[in-house]
N, C-alpha and C positions, 0 to 999 in steps of 0.2 A: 384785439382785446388786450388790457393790462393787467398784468399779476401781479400787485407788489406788494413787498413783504419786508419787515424789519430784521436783521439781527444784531443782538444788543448782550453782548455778554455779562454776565450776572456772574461778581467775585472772578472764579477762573475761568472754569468751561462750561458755565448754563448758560441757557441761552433762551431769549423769549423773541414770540414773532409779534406782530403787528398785521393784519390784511386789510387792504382799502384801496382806496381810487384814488390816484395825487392828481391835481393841480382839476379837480372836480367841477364841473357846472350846477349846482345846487337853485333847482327851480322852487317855486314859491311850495312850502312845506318842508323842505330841507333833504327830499331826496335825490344822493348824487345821479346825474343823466350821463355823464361821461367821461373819459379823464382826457384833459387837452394838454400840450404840450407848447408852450410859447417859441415861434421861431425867431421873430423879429418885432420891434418897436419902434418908434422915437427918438428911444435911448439907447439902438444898437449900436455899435461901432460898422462902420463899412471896414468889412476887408479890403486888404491891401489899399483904404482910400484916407480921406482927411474926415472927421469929426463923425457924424452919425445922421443915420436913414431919416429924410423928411417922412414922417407917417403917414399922410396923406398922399402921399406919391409910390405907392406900391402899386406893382401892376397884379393882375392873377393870379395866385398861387396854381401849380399846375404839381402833382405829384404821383409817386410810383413808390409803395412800401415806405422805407423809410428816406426816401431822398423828395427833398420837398424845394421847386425852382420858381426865381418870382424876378421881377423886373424891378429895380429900384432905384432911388436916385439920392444926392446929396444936397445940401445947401451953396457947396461950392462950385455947380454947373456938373456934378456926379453922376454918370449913368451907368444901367451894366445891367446882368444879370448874374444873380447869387444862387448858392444852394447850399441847402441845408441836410447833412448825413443823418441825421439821428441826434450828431452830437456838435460837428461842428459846424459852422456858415464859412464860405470860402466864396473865393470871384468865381466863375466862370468866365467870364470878360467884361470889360470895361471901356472908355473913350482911350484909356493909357495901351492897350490892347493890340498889336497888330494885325490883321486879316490874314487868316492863313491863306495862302496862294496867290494871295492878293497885293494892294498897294497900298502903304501908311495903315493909322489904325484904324479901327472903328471908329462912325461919326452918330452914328442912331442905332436903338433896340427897340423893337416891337415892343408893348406893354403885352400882348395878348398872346403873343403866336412865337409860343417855347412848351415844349413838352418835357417827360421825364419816360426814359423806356424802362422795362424789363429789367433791364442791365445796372441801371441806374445811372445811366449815360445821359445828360441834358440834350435836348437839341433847341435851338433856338434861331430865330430870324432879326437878320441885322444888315445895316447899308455900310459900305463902304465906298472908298475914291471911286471903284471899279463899281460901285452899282452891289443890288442887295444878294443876298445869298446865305443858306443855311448852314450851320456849323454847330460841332458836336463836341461838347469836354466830356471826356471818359477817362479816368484812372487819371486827373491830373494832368490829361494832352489834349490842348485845342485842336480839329480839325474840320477842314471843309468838308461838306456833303455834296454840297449841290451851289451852282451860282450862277451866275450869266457869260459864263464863257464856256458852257453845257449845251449842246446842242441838241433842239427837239426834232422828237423821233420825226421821221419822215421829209426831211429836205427842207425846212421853211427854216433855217437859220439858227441861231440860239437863243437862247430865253430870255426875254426882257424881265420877266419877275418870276420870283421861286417865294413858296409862301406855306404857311398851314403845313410844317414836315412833321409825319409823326412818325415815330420807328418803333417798330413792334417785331421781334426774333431775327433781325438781321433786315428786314426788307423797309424801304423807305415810301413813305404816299405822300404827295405832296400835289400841289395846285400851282401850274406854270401860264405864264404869259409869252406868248411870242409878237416876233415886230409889227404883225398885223392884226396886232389887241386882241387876238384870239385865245380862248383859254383851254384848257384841258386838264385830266389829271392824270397822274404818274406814279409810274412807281421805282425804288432806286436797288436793287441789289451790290450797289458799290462797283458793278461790273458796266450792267446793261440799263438804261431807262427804258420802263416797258409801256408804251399808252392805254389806259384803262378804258377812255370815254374824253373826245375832244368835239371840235365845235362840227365834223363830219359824221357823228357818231348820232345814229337814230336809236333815241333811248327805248328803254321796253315800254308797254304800256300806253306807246302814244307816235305820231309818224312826227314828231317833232322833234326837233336836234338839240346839244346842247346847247346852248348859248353863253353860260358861269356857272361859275365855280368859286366860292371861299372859305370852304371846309373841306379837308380831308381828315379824315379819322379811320385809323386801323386797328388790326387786333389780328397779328399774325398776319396769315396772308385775305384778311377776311376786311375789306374797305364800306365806309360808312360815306356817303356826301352830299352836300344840298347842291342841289341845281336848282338853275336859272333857265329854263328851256326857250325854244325859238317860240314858241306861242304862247309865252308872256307867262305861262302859270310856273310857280315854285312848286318842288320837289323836294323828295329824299329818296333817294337811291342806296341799292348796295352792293357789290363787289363779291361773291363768296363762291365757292367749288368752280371758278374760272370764268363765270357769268356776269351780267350785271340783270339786277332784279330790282323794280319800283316797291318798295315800303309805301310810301303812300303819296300823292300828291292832289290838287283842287279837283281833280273827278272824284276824290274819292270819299265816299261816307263816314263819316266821323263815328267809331262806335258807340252806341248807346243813342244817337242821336238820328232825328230826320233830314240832322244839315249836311251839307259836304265842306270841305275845310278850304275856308278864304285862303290862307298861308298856314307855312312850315317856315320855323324858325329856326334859322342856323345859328349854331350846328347840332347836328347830329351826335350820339354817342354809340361805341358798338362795342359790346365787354361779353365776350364769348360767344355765342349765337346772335342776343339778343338785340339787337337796331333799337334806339330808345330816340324821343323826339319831342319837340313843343310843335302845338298845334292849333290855329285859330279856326273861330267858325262863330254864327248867328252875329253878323255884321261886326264882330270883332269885338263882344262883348262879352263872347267866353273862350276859355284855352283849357290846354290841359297837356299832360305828359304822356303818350301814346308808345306804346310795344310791339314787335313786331319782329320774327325771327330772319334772319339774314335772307331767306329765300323769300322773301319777301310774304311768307302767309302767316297768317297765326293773325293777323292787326287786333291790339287791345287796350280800353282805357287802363292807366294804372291811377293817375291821379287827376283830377278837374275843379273847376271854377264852384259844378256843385257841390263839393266837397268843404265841410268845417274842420280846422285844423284844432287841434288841443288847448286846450286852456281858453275855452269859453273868448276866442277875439275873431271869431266871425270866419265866415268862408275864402277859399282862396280867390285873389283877385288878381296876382302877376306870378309867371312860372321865370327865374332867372335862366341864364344859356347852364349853369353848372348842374349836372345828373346824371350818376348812373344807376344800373341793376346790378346788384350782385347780388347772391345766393337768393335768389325769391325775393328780394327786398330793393325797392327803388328810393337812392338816397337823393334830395332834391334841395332847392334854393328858391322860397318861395315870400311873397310877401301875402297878408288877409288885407280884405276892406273893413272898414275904409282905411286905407292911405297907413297899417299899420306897418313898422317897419319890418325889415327881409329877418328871415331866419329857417333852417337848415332843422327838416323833415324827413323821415321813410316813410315808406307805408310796404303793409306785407299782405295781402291775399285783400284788400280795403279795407285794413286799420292802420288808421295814419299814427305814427307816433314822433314827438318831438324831438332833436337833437340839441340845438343850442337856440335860443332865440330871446327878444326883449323882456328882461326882468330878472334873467336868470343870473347867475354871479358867479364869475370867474376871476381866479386870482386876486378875489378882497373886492373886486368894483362890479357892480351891474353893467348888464350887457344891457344895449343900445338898440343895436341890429347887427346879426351875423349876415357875413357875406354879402353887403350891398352890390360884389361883382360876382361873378362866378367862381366860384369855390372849385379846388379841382380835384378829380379823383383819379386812381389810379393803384393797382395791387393791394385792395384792401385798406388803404388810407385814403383820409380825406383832408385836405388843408384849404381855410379859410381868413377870411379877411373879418376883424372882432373889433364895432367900434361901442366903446364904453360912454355911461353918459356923462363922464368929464368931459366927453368929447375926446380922450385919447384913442390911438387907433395902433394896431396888433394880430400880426398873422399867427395863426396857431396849427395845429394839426392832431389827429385824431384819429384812432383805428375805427373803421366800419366793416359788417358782415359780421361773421358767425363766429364763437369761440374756438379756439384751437388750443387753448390751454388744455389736456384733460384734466387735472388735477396735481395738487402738490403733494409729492410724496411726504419726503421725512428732510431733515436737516439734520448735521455734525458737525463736530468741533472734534480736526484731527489734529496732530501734529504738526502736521505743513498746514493748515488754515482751517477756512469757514467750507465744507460743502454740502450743497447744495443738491439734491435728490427732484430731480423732476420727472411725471411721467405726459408724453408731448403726444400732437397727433406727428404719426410719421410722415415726413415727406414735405412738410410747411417753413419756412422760413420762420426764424427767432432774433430776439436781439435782447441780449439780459446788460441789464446797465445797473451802476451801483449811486449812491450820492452818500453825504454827511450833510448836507440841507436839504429839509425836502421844503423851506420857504424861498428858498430859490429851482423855478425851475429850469434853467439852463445849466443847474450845475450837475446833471445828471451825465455820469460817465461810460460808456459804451465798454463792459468787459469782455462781452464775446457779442459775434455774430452768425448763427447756424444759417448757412443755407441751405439746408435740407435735411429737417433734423430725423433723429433715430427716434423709436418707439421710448426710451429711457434719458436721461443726461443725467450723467454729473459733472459738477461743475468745480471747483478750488479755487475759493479765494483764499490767495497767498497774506494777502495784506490786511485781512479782517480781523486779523488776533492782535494786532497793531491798533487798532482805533476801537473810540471806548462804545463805537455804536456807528451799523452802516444801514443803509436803506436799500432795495433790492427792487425793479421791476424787469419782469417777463413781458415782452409784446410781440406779436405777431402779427400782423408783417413787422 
């Protein structure tokens, strides 16, 4: 959630506030739905590169609180992956780039397969001379994780491919290949690789073996992943209290319904307990977004095909890879029929409500479709892909879940500056940013960051007695 707030000093020391939403999606009637935040455009400059991001060539935004990572390229043969703080965009790496451990620089970056942790450490998958391998920029230092001169557990050689790494409080889950195209998944402590479920491994729920794997997804020490099993039918499995447990696969009954589910569509998502999934059934003519607690029980619909989404455009007809759950609420990437474009949903106990979607207006232009790829989420944000019907195209990002602001106390005008009286929930991460335009939104300046605030703050800006009027927002994460 965002709090922002003007102050504007009047003659000496009065002072007036302003409360609203900046950079607002205003759906038909004029009520704000959100506040978004622009990462990137057309018109961005590439860090450390030559001219500015082709807009059509953004890969997935993938994000964690306030650090938001995405694939993108230039006009000049420009690759890389960037990220975004809060406040600034910076490389992560590039073709200019060398492979740590490795030989020469970077030659390719996945579009898809880069995450953001906890930490707000990037990791990402990329090829080098030496073949592909995952590597992590944290505090401004590139480093390896994981690559093909990693040797898989149990005598068969080292890894032909390392893939899908997500790092969640220290521990790494990834998806490996060895020289005898067999796959398996893993997990990385920076010490030991530990195997979770390989191609000798009899999954639960069935005398069938793995057979693939091309998702892993974590949360702590708690693993999310689709399988491919030896008897042909698609899976989701999960990893939790040192087990693995089937979520659901083609035996299994679709809730609400008499069918069983044709396919599970990767990947999976696992955000505290809850295993969250896409799911097909009645010859592949209905889907829907399916729940399910790590120990594999609780299976529940949250959202479906028969479901109408808001604004009078028809039933849902395609669930996107982008969703999670958080606090009781499933945030999703969905398109209606017929053939209307993608736009970005929750739904809480089954009332769907809208986040960003076609007709709505941000930043002066209608929106188009949000998110035509998958949107990604992560610590209470969510960053998306906004194509406008100029046809211009623009990653954004946006807080989701529940408020943490509890309210805004008082404000003063001391001697040393402007402060700031707020009362927070304890224990949440904060980020107070200040601006002098609020018609630009990239010029919003990061003055503090709480990671783990107290019951109370005050705040002192030094430099607010200085300028004849500043802008102020609170967000969490």
């Amino acid at each position: 959630m965002n709090l922002n707030f003007t102050r504007s000093l009047r003659r000496i020391f009065s002072a007036a506030f302003l409360f609203g939403f900046l950079s607002a999606a205003f759906p038909e009637g004029g009520a704000a739905a959100a506040s978004f935040t622009k990462i990137a455009d057309g018109s961005t400059a590439i860090p450390n590169g030559t001219g500015s991001f082709i807009a059509n060539n953004f890969g997935s935004p993938a994000a964690y609180g306030s650090t938001i990572a995405f694939a993108g390229k230039g006009s000049s043969g420009q690759s890389g992956i960037y990220v975004w703080d809060g406040t600034t965009l910076s490389r992560a790496a590039d073709l200019t780039v060398a492979v740590p451990n490795g030989t020469g620089n970077f030659t390719n970056f996945s579009f898809y397969d880069y995450s953001v942790n906890s930490s707000g450490a990037v990791l990402f998958r990329a090829q080098g001379a030496s073949g592909p391998g995952v590597y992590k920029m944290s505090g401004g230092t590139l480093s390896r994780v994981v690559d093909t001169s990693f040797a898989v557990p149990g005598g068969t050689g080292n890894f032909t491919n390392v893939y899908s790494l997500i790092d969640s409080g220290g521990l790494s889950a990834f998806g490996g290949q060895d020289r005898a195209l067999k796959y398996g998944v893993y997990t990385y402590d920076g010490v030991t690789i530990t195997t979770i479920a390989n191609t000798n491994t009899v999954l639960p729920g069935t005398s069938a073996k793995l057979n693939f794997t091309d998702y892993v997804i974590n949360n702590n020490a708690s693993l999310a992943f689709s399988a491919y099993r030896s008897d042909n039918a698609s899976a989701i499995y999960s990893y939790a209290a040192g087990a693995l447990h089937l979520i659901a696969d083609t035996n299994t009954t679709v809730p609400g319904t008499a069918f069983k589910f044709l396919s599970l569509q990767s990947p999976p998502n696992i955000n505290g307990n809850m295993v969250t999934f896409v799911g097909y059934y009645n010859s592949y003519s209905a889907a829907g977004i399916y729940g399910a607690n790590a120990d594999g029980t609780g299976l529940t619909r949250l959202v479906d095909t028969t479901m109408t989404a808001p604004g009078g455009i028809g039933q849902f007809a395609q669930f996107y890879n982008g969703f999670t759950y958080l606090d009781g609420t499933l945030y999703f990437a969905a398109r209606t029929s017929p053939g209307f474009p993608s736009g970005i949903y929750s739904v809480t106990g089954g009332t769907i409500a809208k986040v960003l979607a076609a007709g709505d207006v941000l930043d002066g232009k209608t929106v188009k479709s949000a998110s035509y790829d998958s949107p990604g989420f992560g610590g209470g944000t969510m960053a998306l892909t906004v194509t406008f019907t100029d046809n211009s195209i623009a990653l954004y990002t946006t807080a989701i879940g529940g408020s943490t602001v509890s309210s805004f106390s008082s404000q003063s005008v001391t001697a040393g500056g402007f402060q700031l009286n707020l009362s927070l929930t304890a224990g949440q991460p904060y980020r107070l940013q200040g601006t002098t335009n609020l018609a630009n939104t990239n010029a919003w300046v990061t003055l503090t960051n709480i990671t783990t605030a107290p019951a109370t703050l005050q705040y002192l800006d030094p430099l607010a007695t200085n300028l004849p009027f500043r802008f102020y927002r609170l967000s969490s994460p």
